[in-house]
C-alpha positions as a Markdown table, in Angstrom:
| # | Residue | x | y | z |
|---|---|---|---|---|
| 1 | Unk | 11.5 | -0.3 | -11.1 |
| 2 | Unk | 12.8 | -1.5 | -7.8 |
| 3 | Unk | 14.9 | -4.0 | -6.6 |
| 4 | Unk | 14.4 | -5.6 | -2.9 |
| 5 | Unk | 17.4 | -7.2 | -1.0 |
| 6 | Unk | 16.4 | -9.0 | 2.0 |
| 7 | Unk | 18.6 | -9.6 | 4.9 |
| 8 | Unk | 18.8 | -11.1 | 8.3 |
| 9 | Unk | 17.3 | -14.7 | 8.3 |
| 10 | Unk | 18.7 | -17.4 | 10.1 |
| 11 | Unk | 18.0 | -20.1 | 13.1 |
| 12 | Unk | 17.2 | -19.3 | 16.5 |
| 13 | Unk | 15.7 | -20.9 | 19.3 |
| 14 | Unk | 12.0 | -20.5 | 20.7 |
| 15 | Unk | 12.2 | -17.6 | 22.4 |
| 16 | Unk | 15.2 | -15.9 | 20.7 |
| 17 | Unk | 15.7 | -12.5 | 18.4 |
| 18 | Unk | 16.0 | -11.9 | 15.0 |
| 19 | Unk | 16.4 | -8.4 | 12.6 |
| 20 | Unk | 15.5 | -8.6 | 8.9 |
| 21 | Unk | 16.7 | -6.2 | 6.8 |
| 22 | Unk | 15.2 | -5.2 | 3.5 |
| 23 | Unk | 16.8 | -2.5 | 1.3 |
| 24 | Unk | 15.3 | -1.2 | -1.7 |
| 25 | Unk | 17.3 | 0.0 | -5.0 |
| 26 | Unk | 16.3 | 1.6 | -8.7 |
| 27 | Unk | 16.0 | 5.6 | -9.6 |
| 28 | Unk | 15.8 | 8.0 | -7.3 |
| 29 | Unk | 12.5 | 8.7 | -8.4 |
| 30 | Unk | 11.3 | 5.1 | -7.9 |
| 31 | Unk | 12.8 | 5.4 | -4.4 |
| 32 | Unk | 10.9 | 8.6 | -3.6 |
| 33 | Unk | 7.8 | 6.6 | -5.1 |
| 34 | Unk | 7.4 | 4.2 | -2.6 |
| 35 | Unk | 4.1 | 4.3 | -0.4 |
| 36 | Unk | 5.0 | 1.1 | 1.9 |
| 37 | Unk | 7.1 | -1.0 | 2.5 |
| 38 | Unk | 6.2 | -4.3 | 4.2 |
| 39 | Unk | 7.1 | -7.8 | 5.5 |
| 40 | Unk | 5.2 | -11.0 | 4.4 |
| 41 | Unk | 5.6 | -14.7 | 5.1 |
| 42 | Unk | 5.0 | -18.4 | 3.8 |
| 43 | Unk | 5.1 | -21.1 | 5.7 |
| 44 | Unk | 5.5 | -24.5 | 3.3 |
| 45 | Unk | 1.8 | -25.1 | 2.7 |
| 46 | Unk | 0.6 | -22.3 | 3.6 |
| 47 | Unk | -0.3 | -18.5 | 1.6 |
| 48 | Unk | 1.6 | -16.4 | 2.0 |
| 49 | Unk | 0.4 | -13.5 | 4.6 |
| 50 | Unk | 1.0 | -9.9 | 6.0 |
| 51 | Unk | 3.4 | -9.6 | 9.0 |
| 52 | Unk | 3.6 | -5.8 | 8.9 |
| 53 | Unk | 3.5 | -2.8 | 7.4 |
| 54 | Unk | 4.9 | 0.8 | 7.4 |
| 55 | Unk | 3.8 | 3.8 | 5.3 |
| 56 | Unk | 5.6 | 6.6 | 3.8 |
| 57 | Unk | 4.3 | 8.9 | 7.5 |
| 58 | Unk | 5.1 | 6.3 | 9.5 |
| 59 | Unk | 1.8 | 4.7 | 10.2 |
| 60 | Unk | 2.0 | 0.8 | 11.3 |
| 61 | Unk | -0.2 | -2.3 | 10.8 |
| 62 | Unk | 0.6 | -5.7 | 12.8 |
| 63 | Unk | -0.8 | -9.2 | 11.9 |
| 64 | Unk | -2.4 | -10.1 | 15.6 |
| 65 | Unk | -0.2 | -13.0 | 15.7 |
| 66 | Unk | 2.8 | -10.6 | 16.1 |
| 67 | Unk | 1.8 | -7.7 | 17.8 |
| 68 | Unk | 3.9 | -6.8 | 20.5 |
| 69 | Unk | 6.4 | -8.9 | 19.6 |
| 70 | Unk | 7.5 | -7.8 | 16.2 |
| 71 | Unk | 8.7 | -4.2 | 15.1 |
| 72 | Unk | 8.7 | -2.8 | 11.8 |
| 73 | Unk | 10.5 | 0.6 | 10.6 |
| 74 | Unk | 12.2 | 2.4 | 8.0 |
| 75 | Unk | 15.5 | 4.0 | 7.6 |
| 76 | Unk | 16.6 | 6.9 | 7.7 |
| 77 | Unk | 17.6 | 7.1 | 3.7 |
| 78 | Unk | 13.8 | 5.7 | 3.8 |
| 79 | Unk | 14.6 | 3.0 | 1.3 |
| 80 | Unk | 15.5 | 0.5 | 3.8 |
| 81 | Unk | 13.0 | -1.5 | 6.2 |
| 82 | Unk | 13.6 | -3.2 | 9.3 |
| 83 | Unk | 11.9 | -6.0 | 11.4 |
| 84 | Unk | 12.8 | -6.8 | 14.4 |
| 85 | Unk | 11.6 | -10.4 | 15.9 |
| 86 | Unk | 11.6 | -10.5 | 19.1 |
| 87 | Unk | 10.0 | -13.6 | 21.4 |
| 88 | Unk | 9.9 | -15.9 | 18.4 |
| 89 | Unk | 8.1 | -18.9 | 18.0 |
| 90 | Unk | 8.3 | -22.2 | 16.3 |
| 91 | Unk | 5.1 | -21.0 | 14.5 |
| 92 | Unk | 7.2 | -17.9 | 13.5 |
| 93 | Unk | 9.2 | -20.0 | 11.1 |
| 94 | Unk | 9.0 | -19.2 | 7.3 |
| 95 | Unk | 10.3 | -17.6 | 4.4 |
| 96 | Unk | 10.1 | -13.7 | 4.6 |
| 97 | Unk | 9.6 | -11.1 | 1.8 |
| 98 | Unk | 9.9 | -7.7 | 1.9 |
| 99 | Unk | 7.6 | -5.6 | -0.4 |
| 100 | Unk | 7.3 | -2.4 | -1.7 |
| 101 | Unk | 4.1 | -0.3 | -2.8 |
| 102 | Unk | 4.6 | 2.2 | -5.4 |
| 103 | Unk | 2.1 | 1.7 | -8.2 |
| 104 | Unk | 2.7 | -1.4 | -8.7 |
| 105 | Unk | 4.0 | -4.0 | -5.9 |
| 106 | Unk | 7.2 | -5.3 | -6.1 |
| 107 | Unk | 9.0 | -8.0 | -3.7 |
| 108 | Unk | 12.2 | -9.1 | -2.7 |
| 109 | Unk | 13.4 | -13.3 | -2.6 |
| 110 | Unk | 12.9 | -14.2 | 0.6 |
| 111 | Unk | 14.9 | -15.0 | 3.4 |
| 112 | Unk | 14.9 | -18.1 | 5.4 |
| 113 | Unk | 13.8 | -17.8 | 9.2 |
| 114 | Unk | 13.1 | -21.0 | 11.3 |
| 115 | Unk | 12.6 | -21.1 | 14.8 |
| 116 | Unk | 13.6 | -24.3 | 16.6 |
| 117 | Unk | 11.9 | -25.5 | 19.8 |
């Protein structure tokens, strides 16, 4: 099993920067099972949707809505994942969860991000 901690939420204004962290926890093994890791969101009322991904190699996938704006990556221990926000907009604003992929999926709480205008 693995345990996600989310970090990094807060309020900004339009425009302004933000850096989630996510680090994952459990047996070494677990950690060394993990495929991707991964940001979603849920906006009240809405599904919840992919923001970005990151494989084990490295490899990236963007929602269009963020591209260019957002970047994902992993730590160096490789059991950590970043975001960082940058150009955020009131649209941005949601609860963020980090995931990991290992067999199964498993997510972290949330943290709160809400852009102002």
């Amino acid at each position: 099993q693995v345990q996600l901690v989310e970090s990094g939420g807060g309020l900004v204004q339009a425009g302004g920067s933000l850096r989630l962290s996510c680090a994952a926890s459990g047996t070494i093994f677990s950690i060394l099972s993990i495929n991707v890791m991964g940001w979603y969101r849920q906006a009240p009322g809405k599904q919840r949707e992919l923001v970005a991904l990151i494989s084990r190699d490295g490899n990236t996938v963007y929602e269009d809505s963020v591209k260019g704006r957002f970047t994902i990556s992993r730590g160096n221990a490789k059991n950590t994942v970043n975001l960082q926000m940058n150009s955020l907009k009131p649209e941005d604003t949601a609860v963020y969860y980090c995931k990991a992929q290992l067999g199964s999926d498993y997510w972290g709480r949330g943290t709160q991000v809400t852009v102002s205008s």
